[in-house]
N, C-alpha and C positions, 0 to 999 in steps of 0.2 A: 268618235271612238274614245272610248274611256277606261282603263285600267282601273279595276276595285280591288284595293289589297286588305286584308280581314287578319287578325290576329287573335287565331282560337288558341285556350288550352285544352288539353284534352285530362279529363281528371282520375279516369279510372281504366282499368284498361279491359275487364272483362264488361264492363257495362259501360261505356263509355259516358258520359257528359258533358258538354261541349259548351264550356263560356264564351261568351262574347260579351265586352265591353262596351255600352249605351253609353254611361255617363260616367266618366271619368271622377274622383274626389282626392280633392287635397288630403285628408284626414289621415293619419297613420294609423287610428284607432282600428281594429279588427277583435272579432267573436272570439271566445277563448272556452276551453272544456268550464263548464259550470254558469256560465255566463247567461242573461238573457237578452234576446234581440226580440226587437220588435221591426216589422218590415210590412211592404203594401207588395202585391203578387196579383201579376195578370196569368192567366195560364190560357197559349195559342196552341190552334192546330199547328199543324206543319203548313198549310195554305195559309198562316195568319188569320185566321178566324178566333176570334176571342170564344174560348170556352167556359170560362168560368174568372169576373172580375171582382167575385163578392169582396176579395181582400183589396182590392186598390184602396177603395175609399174609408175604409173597417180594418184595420193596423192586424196582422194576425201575431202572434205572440208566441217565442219557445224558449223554451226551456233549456239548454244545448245537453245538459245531463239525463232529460228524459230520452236521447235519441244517439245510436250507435252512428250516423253517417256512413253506411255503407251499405252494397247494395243483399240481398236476402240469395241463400245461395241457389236459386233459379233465376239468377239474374233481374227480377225485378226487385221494385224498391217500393219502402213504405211511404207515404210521404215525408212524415215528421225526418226522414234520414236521408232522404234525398235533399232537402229544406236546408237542411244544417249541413251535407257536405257542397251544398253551395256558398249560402253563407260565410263556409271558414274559409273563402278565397277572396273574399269581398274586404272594401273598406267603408267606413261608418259615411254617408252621403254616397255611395258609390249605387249606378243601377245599372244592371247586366242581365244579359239571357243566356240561361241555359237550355238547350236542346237536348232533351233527354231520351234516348231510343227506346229503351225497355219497359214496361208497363211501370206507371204509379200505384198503388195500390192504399186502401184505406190502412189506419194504422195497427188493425189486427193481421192485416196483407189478405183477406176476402176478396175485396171487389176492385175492381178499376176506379180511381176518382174521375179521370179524363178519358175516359176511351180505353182501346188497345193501340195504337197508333203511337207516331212522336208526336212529344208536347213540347215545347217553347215555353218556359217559364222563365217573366220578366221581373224582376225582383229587385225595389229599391232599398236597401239598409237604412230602417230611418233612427233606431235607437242599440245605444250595446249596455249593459249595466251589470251591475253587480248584483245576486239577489240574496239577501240574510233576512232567514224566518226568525223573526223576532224570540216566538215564545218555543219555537221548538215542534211546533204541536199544524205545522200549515196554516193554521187561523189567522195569524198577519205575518203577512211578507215584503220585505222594503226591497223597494229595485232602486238601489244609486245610481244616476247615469253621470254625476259631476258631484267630486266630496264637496263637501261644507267650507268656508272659509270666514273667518273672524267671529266665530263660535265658541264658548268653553263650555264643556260636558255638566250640564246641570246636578248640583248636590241635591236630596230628598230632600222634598217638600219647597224647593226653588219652583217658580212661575214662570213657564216658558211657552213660546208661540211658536206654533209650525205651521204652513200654507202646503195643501195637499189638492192632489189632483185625484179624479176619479175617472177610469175610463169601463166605456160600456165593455161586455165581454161578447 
């Protein structure tokens, strides 16, 4: 005989969302209005059957400004706002499940991504950053996840070296 004690919150009250805590994180860091995270997302049946794990391995990316976090007033949700009112409970290393009752829907709110059914969406926070469009114009966009240190801001026509990362989309 075994006592299982569980520590949900419940996040919404007309559509409920239900976290549950996987993997605890030291980090105090958390997502903030403008912000962008980057995360890996399994999405279960309610039986635990994996429905869809394209994002575990393949980082999915948002924007938190593109998306309201709340749910659409027929009680389902888009994705990109159910994503994000997860997210803004979370810590940066933290991985938890939300069980979500109401339909997901793509991000015009047309179709189901997962069913009609509840989904179980596992979701680790792997990055949170800053993002400032360089020119104004969306053509380059710098996401800071950690400021610079022992750097001074180069005068015109100074030579300077930067190390850049490129991630698939």
């Amino acid at each position: 005989n075994a006592d299982l004690e569980f520590e949900v919150e419940i996040m919404g009250a007309c559509s409920p969302v239900e976290k549950t805590v996987i993997k605890e994180s030291e980090s105090t860091v958390t997502a903030k209005e403008g912000d962008y995270v980057r995360l890996s997302l399994v999405v279960k049946g309610e039986d635990g059957e994996v429905l869809d794990d394209h994002f575990k391995e393949r980082p999915l990316e948002i924007v938190f400004s593109q998306h309201t976090g709340e749910a659409e007033p027929n009680g389902s949700w888009k994705a990109g706002n159910v994503l994000k009112k997860a997210v803004k409970t979370m810590t940066l290393g933290e991985t938890s499940s939300f069980r979500v009752k109401d339909q997901v829907l793509d991000k015009f709110g047309n179709k189901p991504f997962w069913g009609t059914g509840v989904v179980c969406l596992e979701i680790s926070l792997l990055m949170v950053s800053k993002e400032d469009d360089i020119n104004k114009d969306g053509g380059v966009v710098k996401h800071m996840t950690v400021p610079g240190t022992g750097y001074e801001i180069p005068t015109d026509g100074a030579k300077v070296t930067f190390r850049f990362k490129v991630f698939p989309l």
